[in-house]
N, C-alpha and C positions, 0 to 999 in steps of 0.2 A: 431488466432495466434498459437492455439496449434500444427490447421493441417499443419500448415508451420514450425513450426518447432517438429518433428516427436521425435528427439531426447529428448527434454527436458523435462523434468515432470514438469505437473503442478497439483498445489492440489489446491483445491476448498469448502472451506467452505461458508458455509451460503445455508438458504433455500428460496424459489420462495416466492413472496408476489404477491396480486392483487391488492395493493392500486395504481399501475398507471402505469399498465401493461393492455392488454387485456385479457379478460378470457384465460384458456391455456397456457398464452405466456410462464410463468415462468416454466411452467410443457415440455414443449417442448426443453425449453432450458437445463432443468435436465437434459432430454433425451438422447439430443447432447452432454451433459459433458460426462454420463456413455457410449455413442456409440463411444467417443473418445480414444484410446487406451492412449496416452500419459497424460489424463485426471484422477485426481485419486480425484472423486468428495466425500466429507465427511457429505454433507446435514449440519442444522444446529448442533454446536459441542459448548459446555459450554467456558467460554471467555478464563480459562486457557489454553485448550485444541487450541483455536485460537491462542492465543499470544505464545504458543509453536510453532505452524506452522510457525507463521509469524519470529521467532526467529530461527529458522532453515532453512529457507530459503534462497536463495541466490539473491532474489528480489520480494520484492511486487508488484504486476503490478495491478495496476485500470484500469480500463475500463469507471467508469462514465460518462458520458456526463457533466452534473453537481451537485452538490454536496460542501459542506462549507467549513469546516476544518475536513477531516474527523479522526476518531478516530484509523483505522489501520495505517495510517502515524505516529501518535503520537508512537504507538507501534513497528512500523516498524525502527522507529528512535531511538526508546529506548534500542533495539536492536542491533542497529548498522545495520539495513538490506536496502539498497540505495531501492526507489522505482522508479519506470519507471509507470509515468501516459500518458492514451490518451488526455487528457485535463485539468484534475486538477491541480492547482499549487496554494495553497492556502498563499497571501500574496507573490506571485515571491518567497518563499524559496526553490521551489528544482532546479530552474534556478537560482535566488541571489547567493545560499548556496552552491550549487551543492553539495545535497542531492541525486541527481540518475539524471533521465532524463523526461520531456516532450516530448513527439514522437510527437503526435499531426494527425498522421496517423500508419495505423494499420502495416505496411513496417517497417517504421521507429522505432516502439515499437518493433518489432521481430528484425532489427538490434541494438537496443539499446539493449534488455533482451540478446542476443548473447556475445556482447559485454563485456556485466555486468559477465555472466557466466564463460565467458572466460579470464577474469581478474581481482585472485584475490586481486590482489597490487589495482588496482584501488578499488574493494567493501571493503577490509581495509582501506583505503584512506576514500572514501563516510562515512564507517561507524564510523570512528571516527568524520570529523565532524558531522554527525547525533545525535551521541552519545551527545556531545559538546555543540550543539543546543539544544538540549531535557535540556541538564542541566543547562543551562541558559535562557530558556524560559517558560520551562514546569515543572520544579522539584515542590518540596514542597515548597522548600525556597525560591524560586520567588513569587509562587504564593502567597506564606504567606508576606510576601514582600509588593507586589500587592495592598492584601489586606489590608496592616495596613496603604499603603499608600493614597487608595481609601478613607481608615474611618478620616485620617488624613486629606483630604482637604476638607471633609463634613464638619467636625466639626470645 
């Protein structure tokens, strides 16, 4: 996606693992990040130092194949940052909610990130619901909520 689109910066945290990868693979992919001009890779970086990135950004884009709920959406949204996934969509909320976009191919992720770039009435728009979302799903006071409600039908 980067080399298609030349213009855009993309920053890259996180470092290569082998838990199910093949030997190399993750070291090669480094490679390709640092061999990328538009690529401004940071290896692994402490969570504030991430959740900074991801708050300054003007979209989070995954690439996972698959993956649960993951924990940069939660931060991405906390933020107010729309994310563009190639296949994630945890529970239909960024299709439901329209949180960002689903691309679903790697074309359509580069016209969607373009898009998002390029307009930011719409990433104010995303990020306030995201914002919205976060505080009525994810805050403290849900969760504590949640929980007094989980202890409440045990007992």
């Amino acid at each position: 996606m980067a080399r298609k689109t030349p213009s855009t910066r993309f920053i890259v945290c996180g470092g290569p693992t082998n838990s199910v990868s093949p030997p190399g693979y993750g070291e090669r992919i480094v490679n390709e990040f640092r061999a990328t001009p538009n690529i401004e890779y940071l290896g692994q970086v402490p969570p504030l130092k991430a959740q900074q990135v991801i708050a300054d950004a003007a979209v989070l884009l995954c690439t996972s194949d698959v993956e649960g709920f993951p924990n940069t959406f939660v931060q991405a949204w906390s933020s107010g940052t729309p994310v563009v996934s190639l296949k994630i969509d945890p529970d239909r909320n960024i299709q439901r909610l329209g949180l960002g976009a689903v691309s679903r191919t790697v074309e359509r992720a580069v016209a969607d990130i373009t898009a998002l770039i390029d307009s930011s009435d719409r990433r104010d728009s995303i990020g306030s619901r995201a914002r919205s979302f976060i505080v009525e799903n994810h805050s403290a006071a849900t969760v504590v909520r949640l929980f007094e409600d989980a202890l409440s039908a045990v007992s």
